[in-house]
Residue frames as qw, qx, qy, qz and C-alpha x, y, z in Angstrom:
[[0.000, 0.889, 0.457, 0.000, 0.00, 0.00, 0.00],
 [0.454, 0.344, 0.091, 0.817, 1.29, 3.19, -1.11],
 [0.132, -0.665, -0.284, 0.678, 1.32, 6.44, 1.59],
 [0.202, 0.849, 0.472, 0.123, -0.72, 8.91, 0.61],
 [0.488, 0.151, 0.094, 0.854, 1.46, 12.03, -0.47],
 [0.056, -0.551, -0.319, 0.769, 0.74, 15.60, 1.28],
 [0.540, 0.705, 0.450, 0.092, -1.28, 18.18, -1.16],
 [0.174, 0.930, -0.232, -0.225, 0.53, 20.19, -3.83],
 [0.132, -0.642, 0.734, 0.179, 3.28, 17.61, -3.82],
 [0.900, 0.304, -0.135, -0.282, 3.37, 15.38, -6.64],
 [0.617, -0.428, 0.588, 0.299, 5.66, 12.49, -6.23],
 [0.537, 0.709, -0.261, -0.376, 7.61, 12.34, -9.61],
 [0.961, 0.052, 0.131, 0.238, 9.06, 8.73, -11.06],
 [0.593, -0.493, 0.340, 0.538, 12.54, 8.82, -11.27],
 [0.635, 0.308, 0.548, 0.449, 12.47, 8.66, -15.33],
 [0.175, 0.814, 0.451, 0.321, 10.99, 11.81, -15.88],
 [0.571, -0.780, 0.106, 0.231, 12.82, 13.41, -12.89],
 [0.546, -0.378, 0.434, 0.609, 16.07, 12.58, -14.71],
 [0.465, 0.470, 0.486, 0.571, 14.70, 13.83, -18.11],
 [0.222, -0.942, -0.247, 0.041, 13.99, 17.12, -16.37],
 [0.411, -0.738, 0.473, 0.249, 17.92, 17.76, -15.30],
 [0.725, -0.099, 0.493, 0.471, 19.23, 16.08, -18.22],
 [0.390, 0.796, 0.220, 0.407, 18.95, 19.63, -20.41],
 [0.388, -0.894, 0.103, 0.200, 20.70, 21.35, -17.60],
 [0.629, 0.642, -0.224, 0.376, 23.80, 22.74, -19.96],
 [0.804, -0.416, -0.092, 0.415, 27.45, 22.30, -18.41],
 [0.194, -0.729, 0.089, 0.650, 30.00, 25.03, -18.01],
 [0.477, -0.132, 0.653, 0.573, 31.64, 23.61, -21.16],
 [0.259, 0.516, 0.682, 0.449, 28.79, 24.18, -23.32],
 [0.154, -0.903, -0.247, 0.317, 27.95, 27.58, -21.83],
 [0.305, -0.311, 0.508, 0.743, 31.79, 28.60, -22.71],
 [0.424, 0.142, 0.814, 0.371, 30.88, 27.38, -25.76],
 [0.058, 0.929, 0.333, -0.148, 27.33, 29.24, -26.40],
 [0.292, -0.873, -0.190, 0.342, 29.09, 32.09, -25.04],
 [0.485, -0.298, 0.508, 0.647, 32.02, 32.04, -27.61],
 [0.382, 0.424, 0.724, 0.388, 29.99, 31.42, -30.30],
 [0.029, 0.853, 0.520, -0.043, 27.84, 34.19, -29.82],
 [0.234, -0.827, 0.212, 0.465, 30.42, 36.58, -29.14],
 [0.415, -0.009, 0.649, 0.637, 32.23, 35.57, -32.54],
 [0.104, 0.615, 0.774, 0.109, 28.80, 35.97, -34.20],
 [0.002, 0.922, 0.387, -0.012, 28.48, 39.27, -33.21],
 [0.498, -0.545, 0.249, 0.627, 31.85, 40.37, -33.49],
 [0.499, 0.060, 0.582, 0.639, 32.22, 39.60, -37.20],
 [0.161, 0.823, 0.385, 0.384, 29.11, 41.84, -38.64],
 [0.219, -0.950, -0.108, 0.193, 30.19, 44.31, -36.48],
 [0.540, -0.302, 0.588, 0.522, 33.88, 44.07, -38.01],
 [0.346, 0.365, 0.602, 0.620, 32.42, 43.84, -41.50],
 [0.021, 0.898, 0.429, 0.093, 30.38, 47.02, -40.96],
 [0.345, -0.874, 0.166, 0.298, 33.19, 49.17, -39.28],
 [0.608, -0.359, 0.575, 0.413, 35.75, 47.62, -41.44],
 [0.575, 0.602, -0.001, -0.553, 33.82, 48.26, -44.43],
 [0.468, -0.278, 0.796, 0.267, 34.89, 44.75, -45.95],
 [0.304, 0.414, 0.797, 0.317, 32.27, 44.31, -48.09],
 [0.024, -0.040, 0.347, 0.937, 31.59, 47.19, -50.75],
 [0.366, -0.270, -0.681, -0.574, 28.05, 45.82, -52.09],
 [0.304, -0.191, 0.376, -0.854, 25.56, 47.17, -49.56],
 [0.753, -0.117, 0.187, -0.620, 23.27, 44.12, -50.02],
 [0.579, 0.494, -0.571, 0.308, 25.91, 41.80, -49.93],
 [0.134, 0.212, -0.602, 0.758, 26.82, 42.87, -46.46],
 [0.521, -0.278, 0.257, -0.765, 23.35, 42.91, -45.39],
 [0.871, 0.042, -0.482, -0.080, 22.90, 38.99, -46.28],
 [0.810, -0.161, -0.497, 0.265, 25.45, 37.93, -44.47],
 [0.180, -0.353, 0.334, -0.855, 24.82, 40.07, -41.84],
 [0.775, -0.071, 0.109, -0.618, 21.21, 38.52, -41.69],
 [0.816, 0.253, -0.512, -0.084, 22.81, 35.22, -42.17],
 [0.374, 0.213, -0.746, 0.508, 25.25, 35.44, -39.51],
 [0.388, -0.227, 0.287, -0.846, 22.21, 36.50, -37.18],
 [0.887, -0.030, -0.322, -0.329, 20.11, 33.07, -38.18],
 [0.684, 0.322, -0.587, 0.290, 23.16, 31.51, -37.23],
 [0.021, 0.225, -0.554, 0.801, 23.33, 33.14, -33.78],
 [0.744, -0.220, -0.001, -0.632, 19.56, 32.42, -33.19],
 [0.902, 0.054, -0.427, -0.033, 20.53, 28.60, -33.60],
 [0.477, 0.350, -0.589, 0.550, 23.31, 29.18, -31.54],
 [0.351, -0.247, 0.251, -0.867, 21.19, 30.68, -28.70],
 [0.770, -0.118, -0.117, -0.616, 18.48, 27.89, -29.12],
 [0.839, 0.028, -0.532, -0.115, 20.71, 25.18, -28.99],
 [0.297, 0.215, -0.568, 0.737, 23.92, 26.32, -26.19],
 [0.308, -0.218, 0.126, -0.918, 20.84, 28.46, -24.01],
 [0.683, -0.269, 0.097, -0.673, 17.67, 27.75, -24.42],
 [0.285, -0.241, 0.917, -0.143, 18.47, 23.78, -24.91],
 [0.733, 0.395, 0.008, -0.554, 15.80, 23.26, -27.60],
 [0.101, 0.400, -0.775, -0.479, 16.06, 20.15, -29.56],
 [0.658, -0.103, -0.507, -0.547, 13.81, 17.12, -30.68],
 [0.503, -0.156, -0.824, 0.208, 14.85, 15.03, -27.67],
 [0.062, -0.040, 0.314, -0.946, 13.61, 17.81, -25.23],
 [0.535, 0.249, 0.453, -0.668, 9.82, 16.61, -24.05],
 [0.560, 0.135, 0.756, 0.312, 9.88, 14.05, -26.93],
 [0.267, 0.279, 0.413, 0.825, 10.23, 16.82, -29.61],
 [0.083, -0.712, -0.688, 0.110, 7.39, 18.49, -28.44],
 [0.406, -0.761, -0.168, 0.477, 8.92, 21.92, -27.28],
 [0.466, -0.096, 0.642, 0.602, 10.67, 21.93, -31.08],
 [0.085, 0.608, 0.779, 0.130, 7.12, 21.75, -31.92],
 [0.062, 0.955, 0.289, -0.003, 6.01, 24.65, -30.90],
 [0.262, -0.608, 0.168, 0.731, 9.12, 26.31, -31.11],
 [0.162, 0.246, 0.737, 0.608, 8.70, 25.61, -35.39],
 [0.157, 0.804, 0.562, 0.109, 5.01, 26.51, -34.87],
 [0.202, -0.866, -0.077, 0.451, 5.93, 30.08, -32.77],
 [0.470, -0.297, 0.538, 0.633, 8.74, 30.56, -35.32],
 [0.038, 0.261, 0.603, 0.753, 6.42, 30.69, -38.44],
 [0.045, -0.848, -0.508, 0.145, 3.92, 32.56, -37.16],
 [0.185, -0.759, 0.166, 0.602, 6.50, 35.56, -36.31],
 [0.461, -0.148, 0.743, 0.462, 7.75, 34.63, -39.24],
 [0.011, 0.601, 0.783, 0.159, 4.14, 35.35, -41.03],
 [0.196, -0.901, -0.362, 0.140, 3.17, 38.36, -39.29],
 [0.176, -0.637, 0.310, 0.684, 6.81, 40.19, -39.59],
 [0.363, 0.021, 0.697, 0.618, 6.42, 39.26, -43.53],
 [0.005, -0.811, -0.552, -0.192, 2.57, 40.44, -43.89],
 [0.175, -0.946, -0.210, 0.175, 3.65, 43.77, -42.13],
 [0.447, -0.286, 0.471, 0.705, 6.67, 44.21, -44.32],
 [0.259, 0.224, 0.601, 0.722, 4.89, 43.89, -47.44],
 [0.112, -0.861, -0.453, 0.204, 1.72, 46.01, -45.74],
 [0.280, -0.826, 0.071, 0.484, 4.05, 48.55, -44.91],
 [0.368, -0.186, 0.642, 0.646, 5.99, 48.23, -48.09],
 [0.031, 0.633, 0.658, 0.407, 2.63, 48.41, -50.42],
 [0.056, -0.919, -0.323, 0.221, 1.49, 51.67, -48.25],
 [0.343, -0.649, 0.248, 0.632, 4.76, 53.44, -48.62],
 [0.370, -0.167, 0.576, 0.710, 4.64, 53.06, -52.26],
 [0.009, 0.608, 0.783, 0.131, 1.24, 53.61, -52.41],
 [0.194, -0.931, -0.211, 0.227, 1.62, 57.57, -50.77],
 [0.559, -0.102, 0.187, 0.801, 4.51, 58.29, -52.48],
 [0.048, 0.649, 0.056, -0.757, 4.37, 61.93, -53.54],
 [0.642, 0.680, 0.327, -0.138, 2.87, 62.43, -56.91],
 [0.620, 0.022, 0.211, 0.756, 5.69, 63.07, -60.07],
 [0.418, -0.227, 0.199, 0.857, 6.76, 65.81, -61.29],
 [0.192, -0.204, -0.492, -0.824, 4.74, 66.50, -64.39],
 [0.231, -0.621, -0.725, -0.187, 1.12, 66.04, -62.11],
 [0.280, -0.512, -0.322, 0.745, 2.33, 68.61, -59.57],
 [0.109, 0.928, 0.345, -0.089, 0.53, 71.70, -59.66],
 [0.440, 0.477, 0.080, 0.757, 2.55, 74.60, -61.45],
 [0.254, -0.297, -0.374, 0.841, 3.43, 77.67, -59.07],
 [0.174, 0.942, 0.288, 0.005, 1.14, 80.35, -59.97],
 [0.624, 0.318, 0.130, 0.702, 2.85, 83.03, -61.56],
 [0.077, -0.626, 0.239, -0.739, 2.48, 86.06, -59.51],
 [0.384, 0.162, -0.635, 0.650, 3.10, 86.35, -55.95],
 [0.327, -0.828, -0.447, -0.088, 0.39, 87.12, -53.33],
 [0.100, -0.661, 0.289, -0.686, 0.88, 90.86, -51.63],
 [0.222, -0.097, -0.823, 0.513, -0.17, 89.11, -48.32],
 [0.327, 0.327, 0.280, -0.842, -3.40, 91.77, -48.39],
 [0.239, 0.535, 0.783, 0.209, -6.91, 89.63, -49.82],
 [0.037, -0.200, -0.321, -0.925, -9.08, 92.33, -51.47],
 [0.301, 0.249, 0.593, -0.704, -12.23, 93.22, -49.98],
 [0.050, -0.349, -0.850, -0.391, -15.55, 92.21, -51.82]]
């Protein structure tokens, strides 16, 4: 017969207990992380100041490249995300949460892109022509 267990405290099988603590990340891999990341953010900042790369959208790629790279780096050293983590589950929604943002920062790019090009000031040739004489600053009376 199994003693009844006090409330609030769940008693937790050993199995699960050790899958709990078995994402806990050692110094080594911290370092690690921590290197990475600091490379990662070293180099764009280097290639921007250093002006290595001429072609201005060029440099933003792999700017935005080295940044993907640092996300992974973050998700894997950090947060400890992978498929074995709650039997992929936590992956799961990290993929789902991922293309949502992913969704919503695109839709409000091209929004915002389509308005801005939409209000652009009118050319040249539709613009009204100055009037050719100057108001005095005094309206006639009527």
């Amino acid at each position: 017969m199994s003693q009844p267990s006090s409330p609030g405290h769940h008693a937790m099988p050993p199995a699960s207990h050790d899958a709990m603590h078995e994402h806990q990340g050692s110094l080594r891999g911290y370092l690690t992380g921590f290197l990475l990341a600091a490379i990662l953010t070293v180099i764009p900042f280097w290639l921007v100041m250093g002006h290595a790369i001429a072609n201005q959208q060029v440099l933003i790629l792999v700017i935005l490249a080295l940044a993907i790279v640092q996300i992974f780096v973050h998700i894997v050293y950090f947060l400890h995300l992978d498929t074995r983590s709650e039997s992929g589950w936590n992956m799961m929604a990290f993929i789902f949460t991922a293309v949502l943002v992913i969704i919503v920062l695109g839709a409000s790019i091209w929004v915002m892109y389509n308005e801005n090009v939409n209000m652009m000031p009118m050319a040249p040739q539709y613009q009204q022509h100055p009037i050719s004489h100057q108001p005095t600053g005094k309206q006639a009376s009527r």
